[in-house]
CHARMM internal coordinates of N, CA and C (Angstrom, degrees):
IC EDIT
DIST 1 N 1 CA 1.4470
DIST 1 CA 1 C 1.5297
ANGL 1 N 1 CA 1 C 109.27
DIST 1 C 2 N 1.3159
ANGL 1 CA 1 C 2 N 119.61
DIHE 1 N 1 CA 1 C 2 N 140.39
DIST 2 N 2 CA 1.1106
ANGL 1 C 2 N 2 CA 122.24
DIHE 1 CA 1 C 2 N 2 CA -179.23
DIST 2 CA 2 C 1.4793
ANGL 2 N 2 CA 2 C 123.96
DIHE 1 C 2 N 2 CA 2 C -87.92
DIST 2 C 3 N 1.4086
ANGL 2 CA 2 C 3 N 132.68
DIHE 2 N 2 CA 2 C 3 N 142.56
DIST 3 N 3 CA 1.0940
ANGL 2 C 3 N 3 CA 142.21
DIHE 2 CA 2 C 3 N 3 CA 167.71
DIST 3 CA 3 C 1.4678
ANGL 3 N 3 CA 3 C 113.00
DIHE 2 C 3 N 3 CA 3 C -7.27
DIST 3 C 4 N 1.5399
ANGL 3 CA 3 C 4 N 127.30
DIHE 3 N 3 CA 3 C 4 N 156.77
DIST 4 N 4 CA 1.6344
ANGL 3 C 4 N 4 CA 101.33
DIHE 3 CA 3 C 4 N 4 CA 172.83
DIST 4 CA 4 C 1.8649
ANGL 4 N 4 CA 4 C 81.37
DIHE 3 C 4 N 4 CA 4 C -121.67
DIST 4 C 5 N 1.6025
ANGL 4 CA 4 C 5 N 105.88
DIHE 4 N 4 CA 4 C 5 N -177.52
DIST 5 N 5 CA 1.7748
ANGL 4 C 5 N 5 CA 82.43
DIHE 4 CA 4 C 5 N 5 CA -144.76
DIST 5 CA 5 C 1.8057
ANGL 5 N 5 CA 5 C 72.04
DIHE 4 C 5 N 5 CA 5 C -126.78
DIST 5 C 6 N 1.5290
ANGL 5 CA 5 C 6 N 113.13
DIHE 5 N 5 CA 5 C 6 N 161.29
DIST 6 N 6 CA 1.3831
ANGL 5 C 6 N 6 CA 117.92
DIHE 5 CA 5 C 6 N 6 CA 154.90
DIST 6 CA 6 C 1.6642
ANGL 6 N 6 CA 6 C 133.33
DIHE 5 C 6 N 6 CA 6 C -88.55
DIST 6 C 7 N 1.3403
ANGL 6 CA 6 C 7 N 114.67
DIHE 6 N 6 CA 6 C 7 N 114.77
DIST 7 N 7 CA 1.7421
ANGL 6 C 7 N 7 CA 114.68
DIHE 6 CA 6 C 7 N 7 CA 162.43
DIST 7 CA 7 C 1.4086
ANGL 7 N 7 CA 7 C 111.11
DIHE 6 C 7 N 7 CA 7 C -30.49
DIST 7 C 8 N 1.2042
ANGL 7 CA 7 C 8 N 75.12
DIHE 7 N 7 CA 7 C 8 N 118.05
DIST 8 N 8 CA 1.8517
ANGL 7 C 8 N 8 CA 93.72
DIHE 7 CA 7 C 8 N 8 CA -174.97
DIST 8 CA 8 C 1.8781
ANGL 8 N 8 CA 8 C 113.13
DIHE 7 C 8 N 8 CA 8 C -68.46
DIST 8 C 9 N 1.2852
ANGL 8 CA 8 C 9 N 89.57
DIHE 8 N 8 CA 8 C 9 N -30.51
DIST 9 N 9 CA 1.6834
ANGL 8 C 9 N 9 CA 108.65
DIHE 8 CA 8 C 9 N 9 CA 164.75
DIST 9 CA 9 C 1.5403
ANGL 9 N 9 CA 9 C 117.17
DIHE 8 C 9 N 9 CA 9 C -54.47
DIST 9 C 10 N 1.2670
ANGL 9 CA 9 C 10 N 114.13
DIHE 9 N 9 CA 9 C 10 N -69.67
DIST 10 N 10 CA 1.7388
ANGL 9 C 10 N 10 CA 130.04
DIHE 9 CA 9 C 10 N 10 CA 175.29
DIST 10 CA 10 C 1.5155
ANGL 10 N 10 CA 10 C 93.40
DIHE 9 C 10 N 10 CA 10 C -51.25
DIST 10 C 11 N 1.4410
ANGL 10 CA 10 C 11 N 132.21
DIHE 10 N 10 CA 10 C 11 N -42.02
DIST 11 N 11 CA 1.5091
ANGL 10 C 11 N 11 CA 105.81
DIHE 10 CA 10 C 11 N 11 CA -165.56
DIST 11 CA 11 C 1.5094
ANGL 11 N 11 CA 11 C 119.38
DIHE 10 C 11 N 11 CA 11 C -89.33
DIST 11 C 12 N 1.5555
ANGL 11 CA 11 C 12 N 107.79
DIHE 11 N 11 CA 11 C 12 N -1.96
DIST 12 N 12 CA 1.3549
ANGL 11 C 12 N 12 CA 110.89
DIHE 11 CA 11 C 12 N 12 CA -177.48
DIST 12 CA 12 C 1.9060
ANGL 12 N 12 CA 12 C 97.28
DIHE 11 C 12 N 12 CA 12 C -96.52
DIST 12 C 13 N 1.2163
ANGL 12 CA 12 C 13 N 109.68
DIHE 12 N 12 CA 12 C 13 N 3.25
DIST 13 N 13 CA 2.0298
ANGL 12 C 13 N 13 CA 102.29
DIHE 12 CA 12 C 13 N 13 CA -168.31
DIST 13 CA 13 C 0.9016
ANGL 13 N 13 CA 13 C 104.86
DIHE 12 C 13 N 13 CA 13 C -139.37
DIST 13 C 14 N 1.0350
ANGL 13 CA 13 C 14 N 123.59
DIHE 13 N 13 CA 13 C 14 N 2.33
DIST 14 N 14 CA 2.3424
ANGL 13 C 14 N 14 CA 129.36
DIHE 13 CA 13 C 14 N 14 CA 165.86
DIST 14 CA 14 C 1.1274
ANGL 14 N 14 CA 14 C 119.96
DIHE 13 C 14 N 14 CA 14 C -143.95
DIST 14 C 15 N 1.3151
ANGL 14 CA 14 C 15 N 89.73
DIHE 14 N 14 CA 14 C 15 N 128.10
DIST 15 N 15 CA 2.0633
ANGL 14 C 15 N 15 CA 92.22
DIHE 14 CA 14 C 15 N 15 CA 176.30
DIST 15 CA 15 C 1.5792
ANGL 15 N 15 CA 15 C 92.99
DIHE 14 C 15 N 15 CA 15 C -126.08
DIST 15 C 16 N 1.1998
ANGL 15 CA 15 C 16 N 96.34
DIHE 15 N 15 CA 15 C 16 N 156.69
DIST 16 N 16 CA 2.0513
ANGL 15 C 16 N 16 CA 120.11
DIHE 15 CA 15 C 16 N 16 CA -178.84
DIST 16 CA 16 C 1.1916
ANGL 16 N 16 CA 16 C 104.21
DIHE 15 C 16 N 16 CA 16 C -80.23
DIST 16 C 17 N 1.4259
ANGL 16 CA 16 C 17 N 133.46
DIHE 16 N 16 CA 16 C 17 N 142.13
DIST 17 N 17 CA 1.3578
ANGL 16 C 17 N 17 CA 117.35
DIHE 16 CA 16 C 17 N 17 CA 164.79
DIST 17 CA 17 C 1.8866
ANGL 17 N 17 CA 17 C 94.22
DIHE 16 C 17 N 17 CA 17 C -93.65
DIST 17 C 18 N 1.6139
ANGL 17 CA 17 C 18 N 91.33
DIHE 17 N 17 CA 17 C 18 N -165.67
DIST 18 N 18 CA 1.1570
ANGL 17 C 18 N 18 CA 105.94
DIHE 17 CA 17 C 18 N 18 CA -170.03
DIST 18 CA 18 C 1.9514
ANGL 18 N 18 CA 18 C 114.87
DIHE 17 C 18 N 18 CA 18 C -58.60
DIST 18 C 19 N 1.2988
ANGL 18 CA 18 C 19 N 101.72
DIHE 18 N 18 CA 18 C 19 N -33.34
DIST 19 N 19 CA 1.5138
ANGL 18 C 19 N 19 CA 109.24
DIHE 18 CA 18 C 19 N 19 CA -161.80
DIST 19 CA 19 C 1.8648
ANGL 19 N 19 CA 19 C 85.14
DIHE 18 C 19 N 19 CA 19 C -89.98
DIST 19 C 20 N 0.9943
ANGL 19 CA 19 C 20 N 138.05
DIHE 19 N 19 CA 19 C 20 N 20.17
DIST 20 N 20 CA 1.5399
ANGL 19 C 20 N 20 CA 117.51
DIHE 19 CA 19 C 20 N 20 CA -157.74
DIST 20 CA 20 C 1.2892
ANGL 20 N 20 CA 20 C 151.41
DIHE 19 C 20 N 20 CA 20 C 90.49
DIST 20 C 21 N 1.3360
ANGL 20 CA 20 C 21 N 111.21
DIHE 20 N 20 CA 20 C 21 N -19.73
DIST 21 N 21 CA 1.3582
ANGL 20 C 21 N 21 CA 129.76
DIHE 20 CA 20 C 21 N 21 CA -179.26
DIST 21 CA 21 C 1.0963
ANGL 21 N 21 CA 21 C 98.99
DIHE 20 C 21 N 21 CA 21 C -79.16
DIST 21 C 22 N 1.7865
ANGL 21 CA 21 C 22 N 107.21
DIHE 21 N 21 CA 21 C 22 N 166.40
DIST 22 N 22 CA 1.5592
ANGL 21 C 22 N 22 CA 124.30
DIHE 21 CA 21 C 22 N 22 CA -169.54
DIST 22 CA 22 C 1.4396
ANGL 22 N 22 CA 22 C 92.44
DIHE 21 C 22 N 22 CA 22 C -133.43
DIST 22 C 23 N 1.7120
ANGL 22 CA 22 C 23 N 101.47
DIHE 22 N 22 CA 22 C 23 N 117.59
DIST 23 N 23 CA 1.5998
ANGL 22 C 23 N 23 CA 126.32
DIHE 22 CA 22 C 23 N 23 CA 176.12
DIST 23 CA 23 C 1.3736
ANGL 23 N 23 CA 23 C 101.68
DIHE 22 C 23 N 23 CA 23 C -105.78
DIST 23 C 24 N 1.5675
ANGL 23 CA 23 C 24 N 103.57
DIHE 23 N 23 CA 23 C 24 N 126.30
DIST 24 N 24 CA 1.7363
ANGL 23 C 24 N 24 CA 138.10
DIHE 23 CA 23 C 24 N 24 CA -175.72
DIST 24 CA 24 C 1.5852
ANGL 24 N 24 CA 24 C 98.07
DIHE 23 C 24 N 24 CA 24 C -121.57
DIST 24 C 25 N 1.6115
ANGL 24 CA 24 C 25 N 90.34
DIHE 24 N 24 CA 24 C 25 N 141.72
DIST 25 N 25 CA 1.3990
ANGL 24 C 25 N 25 CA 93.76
DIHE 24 CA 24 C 25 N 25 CA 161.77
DIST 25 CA 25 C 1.5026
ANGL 25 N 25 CA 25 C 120.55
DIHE 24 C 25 N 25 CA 25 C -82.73
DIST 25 C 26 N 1.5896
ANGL 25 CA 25 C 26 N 130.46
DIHE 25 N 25 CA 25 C 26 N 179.46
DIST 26 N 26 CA 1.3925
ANGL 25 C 26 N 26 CA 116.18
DIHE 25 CA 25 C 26 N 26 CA -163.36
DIST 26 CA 26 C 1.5208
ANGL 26 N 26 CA 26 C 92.49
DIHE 25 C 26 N 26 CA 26 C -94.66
DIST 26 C 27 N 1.0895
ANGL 26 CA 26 C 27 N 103.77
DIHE 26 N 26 CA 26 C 27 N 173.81
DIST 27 N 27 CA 1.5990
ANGL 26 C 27 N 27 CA 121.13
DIHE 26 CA 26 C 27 N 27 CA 172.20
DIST 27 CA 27 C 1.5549
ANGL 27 N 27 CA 27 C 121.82
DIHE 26 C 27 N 27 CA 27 C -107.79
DIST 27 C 28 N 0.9631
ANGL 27 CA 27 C 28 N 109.41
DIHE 27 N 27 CA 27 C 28 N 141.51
DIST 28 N 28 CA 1.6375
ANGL 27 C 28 N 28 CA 116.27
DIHE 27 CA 27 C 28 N 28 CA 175.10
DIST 28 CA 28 C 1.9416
ANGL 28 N 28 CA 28 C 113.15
DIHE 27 C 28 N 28 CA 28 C 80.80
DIST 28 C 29 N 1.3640
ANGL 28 CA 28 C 29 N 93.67
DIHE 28 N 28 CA 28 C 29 N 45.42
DIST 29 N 29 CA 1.1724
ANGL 28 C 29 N 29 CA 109.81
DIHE 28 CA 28 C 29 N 29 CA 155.58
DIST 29 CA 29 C 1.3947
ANGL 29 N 29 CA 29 C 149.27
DIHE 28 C 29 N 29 CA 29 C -143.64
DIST 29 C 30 N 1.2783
ANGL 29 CA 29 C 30 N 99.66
DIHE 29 N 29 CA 29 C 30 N 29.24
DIST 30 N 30 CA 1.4114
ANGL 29 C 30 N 30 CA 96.38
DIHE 29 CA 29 C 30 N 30 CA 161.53
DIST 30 CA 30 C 1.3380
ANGL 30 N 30 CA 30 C 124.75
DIHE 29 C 30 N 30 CA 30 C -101.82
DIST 30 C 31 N 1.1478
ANGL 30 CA 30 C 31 N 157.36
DIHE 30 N 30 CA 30 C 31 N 22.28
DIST 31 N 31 CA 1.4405
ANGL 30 C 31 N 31 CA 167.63
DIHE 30 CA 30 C 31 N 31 CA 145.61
DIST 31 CA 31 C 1.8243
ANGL 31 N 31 CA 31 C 120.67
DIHE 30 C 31 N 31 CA 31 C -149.86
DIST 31 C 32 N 1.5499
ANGL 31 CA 31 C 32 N 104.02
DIHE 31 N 31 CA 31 C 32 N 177.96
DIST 32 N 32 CA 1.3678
ANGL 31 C 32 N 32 CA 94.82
DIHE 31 CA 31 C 32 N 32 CA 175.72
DIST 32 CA 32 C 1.6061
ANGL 32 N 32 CA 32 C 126.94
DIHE 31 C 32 N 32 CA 32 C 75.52
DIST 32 C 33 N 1.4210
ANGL 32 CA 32 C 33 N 101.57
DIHE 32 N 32 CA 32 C 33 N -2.65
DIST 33 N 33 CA 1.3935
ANGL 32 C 33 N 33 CA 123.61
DIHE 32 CA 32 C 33 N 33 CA -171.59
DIST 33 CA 33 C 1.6262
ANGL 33 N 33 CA 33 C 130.75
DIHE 32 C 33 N 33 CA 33 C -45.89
DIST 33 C 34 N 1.2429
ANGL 33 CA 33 C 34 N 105.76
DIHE 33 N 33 CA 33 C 34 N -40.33
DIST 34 N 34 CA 1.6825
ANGL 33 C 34 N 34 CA 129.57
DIHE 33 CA 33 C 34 N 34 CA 179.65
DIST 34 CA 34 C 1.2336
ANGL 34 N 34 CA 34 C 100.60
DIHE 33 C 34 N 34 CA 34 C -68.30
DIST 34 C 35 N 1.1145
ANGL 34 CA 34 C 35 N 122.22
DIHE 34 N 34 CA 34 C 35 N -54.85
DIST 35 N 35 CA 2.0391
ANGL 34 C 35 N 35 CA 102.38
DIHE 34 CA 34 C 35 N 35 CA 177.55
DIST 35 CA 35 C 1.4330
ANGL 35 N 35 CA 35 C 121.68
DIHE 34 C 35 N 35 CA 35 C -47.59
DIST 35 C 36 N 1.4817
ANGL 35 CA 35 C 36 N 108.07
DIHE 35 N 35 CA 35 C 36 N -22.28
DIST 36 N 36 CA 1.4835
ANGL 35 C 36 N 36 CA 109.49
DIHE 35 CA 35 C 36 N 36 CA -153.16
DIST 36 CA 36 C 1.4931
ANGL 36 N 36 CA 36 C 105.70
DIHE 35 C 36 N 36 CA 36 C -98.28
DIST 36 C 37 N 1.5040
ANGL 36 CA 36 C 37 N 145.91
DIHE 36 N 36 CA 36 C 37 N 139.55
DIST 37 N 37 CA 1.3799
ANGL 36 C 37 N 37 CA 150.69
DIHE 36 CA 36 C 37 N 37 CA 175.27
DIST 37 CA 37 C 1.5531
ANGL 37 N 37 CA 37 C 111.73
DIHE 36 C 37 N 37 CA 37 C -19.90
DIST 37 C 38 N 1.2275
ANGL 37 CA 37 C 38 N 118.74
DIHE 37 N 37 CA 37 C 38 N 164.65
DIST 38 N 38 CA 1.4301
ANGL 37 C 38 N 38 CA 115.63
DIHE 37 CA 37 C 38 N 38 CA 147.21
DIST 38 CA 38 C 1.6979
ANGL 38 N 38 CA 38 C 128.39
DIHE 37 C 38 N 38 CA 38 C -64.30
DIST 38 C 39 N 1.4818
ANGL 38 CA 38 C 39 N 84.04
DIHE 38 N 38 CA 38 C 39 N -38.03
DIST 39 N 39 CA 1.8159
ANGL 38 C 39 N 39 CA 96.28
DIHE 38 CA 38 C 39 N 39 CA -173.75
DIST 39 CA 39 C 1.4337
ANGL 39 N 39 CA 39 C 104.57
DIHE 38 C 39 N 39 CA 39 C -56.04
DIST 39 C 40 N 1.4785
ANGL 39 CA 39 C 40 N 100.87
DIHE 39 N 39 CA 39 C 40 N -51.13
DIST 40 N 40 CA 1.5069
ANGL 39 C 40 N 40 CA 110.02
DIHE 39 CA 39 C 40 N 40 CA -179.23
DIST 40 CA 40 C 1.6537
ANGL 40 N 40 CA 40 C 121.63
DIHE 39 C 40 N 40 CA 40 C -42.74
DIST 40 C 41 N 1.4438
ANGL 40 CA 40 C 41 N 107.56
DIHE 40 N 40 CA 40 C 41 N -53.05
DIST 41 N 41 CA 1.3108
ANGL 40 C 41 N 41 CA 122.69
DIHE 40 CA 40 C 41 N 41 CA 171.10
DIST 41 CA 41 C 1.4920
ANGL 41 N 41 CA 41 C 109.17
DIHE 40 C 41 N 41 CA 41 C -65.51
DIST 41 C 42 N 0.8813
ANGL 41 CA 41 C 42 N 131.12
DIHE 41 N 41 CA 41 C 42 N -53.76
DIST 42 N 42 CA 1.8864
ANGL 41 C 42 N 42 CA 137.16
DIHE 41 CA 41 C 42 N 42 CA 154.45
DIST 42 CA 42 C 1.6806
ANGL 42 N 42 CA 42 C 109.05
DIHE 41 C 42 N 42 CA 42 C -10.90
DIST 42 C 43 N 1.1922
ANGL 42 CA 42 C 43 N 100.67
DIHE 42 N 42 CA 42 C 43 N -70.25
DIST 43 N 43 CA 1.2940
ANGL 42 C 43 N 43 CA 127.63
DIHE 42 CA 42 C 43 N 43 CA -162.47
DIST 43 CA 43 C 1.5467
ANGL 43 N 43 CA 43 C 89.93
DIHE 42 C 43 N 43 CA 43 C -68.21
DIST 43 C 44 N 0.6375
ANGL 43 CA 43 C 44 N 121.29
DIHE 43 N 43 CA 43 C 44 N -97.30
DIST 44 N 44 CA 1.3112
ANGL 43 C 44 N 44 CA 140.69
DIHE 43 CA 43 C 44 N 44 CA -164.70
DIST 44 CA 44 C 1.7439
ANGL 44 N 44 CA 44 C 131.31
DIHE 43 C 44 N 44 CA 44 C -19.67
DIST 44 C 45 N 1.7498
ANGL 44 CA 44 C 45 N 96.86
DIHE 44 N 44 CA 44 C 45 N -31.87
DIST 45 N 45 CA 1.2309
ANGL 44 C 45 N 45 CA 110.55
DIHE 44 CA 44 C 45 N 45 CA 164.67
DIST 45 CA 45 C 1.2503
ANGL 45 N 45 CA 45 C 124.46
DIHE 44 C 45 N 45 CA 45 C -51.71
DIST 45 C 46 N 1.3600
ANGL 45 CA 45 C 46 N 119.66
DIHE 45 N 45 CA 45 C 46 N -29.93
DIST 46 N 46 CA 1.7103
ANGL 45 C 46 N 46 CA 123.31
DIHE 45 CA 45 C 46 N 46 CA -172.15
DIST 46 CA 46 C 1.6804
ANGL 46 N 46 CA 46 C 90.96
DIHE 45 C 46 N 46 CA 46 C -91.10
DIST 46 C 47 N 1.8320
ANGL 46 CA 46 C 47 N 89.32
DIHE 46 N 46 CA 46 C 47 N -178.46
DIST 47 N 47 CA 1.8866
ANGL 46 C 47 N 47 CA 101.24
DIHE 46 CA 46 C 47 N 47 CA -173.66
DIST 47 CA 47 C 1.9930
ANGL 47 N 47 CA 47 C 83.62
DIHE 46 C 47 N 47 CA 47 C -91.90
DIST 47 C 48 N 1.5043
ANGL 47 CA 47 C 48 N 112.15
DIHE 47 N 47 CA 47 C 48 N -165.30
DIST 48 N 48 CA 1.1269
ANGL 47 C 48 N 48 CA 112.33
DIHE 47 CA 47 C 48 N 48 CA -166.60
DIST 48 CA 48 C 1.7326
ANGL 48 N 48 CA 48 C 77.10
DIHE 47 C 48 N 48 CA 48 C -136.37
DIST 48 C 49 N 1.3090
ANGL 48 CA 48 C 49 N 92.45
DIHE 48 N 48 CA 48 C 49 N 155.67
DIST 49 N 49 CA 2.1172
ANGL 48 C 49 N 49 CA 90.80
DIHE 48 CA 48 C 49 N 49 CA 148.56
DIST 49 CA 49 C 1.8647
ANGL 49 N 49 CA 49 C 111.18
DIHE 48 C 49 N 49 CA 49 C -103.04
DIST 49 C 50 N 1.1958
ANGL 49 CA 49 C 50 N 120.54
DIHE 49 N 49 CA 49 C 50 N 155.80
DIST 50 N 50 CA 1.3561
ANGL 49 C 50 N 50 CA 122.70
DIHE 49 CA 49 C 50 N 50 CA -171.51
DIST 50 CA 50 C 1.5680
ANGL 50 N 50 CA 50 C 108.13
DIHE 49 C 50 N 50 CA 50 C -87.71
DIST 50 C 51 N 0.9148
ANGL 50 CA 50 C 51 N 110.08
DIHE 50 N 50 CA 50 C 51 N 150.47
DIST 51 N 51 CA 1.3783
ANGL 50 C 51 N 51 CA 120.78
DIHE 50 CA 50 C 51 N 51 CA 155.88
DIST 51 CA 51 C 1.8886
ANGL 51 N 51 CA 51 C 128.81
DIHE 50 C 51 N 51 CA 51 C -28.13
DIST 51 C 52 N 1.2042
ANGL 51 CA 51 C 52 N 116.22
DIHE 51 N 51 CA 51 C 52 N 137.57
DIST 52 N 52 CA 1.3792
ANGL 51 C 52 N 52 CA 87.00
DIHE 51 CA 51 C 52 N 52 CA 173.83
DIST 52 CA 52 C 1.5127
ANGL 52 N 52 CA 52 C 127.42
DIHE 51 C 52 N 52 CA 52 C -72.05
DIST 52 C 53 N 1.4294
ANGL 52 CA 52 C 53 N 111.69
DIHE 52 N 52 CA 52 C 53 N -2.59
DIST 53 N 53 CA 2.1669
ANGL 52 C 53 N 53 CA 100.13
DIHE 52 CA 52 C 53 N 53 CA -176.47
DIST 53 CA 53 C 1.8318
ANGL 53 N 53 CA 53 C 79.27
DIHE 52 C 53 N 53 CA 53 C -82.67
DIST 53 C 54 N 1.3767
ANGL 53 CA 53 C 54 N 109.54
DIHE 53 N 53 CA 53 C 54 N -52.76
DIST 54 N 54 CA 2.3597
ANGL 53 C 54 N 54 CA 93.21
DIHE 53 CA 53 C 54 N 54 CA -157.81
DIST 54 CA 54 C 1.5889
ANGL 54 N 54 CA 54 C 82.28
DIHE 53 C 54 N 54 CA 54 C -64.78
DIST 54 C 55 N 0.9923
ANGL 54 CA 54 C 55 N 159.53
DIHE 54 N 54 CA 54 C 55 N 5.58
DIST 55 N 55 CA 2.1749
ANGL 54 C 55 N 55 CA 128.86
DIHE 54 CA 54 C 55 N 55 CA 178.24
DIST 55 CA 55 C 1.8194
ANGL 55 N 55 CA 55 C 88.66
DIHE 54 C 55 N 55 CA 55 C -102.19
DIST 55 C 56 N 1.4984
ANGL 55 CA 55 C 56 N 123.40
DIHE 55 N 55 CA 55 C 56 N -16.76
DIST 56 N 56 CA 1.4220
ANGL 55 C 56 N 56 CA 119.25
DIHE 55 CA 55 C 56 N 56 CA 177.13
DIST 56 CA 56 C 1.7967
ANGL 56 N 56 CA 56 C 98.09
DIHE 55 C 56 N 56 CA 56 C -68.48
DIST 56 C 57 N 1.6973
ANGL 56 CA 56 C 57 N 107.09
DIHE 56 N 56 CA 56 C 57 N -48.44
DIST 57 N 57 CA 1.6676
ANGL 56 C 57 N 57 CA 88.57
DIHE 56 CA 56 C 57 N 57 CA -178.92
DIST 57 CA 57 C 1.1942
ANGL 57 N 57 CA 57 C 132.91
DIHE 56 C 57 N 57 CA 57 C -77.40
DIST 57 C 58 N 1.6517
ANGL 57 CA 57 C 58 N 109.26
DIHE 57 N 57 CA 57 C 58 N -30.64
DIST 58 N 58 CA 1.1095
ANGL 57 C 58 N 58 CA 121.25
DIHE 57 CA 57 C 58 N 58 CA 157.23
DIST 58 CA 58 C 1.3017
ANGL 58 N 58 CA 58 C 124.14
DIHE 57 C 58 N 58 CA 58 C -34.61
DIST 58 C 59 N 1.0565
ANGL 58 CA 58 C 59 N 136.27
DIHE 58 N 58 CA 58 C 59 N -60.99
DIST 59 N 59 CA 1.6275
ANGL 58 C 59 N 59 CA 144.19
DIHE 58 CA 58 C 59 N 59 CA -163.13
DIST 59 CA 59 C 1.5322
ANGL 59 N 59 CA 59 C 106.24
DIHE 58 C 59 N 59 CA 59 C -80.72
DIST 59 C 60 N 1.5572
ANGL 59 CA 59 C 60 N 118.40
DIHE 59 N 59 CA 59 C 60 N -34.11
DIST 60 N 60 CA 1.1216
ANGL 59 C 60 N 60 CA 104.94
DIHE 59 CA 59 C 60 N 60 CA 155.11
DIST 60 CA 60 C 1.8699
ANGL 60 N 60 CA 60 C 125.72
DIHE 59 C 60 N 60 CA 60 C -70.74
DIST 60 C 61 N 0.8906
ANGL 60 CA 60 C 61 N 130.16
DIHE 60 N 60 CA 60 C 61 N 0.14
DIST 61 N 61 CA 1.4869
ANGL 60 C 61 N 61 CA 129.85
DIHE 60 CA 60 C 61 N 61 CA -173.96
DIST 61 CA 61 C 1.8470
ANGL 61 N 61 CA 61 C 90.80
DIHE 60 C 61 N 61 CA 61 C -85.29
DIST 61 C 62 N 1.8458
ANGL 61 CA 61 C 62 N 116.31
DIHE 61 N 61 CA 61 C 62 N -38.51
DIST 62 N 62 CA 1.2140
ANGL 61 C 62 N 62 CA 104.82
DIHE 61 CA 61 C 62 N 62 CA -156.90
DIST 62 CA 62 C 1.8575
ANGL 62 N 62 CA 62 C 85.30
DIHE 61 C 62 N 62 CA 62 C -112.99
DIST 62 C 63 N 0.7633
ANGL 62 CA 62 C 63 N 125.94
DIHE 62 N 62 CA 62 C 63 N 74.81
DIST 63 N 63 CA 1.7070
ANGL 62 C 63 N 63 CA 121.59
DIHE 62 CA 62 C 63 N 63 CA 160.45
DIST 63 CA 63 C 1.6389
ANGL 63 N 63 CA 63 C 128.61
DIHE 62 C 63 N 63 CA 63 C -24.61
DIST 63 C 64 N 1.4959
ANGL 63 CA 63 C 64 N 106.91
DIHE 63 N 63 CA 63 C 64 N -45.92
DIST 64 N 64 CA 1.7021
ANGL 63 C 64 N 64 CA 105.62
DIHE 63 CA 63 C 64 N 64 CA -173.22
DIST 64 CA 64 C 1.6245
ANGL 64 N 64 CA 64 C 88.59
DIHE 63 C 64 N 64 CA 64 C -99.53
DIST 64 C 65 N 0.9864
ANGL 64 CA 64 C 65 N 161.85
DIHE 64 N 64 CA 64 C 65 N 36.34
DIST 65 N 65 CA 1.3548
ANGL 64 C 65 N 65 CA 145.20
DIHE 64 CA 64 C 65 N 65 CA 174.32
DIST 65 CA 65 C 1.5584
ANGL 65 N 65 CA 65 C 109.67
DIHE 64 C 65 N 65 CA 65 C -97.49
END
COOR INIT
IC SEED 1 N 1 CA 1 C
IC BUILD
């Protein structure tokens, strides 16, 4: 049986931390900015960790990680 292979997508936009989790960057920030809160913009600068159902799909897209 052959290797099963990683989404080349998932490996360039999530990394695992140490305990397992899957760290994403946030969304909805690169333009359009001034409508949106401060908090929002606050927030937003850092990566997020996902939820546990998206780090279930996630982790399957990247198998050896």
């Amino acid at each position: 049986m052959t290797k099963m292979t990683t989404k080349s997508s998932a490996k360039k936009r999530f990394s695992l931390t140490a305990s397992g989790k899957v760290r994403a960057n946030t969304a909805f920030t690169r333009h359009t900015l001034r409508k949106r809160s401060k908090k929002m913009r606050r927030l937003a600068r850092s990566s997020m960790i996902l939820s546990a159902a998206d780090s279930r799909i996630v982790k399957s897209y990247m198998p050896y990680a």
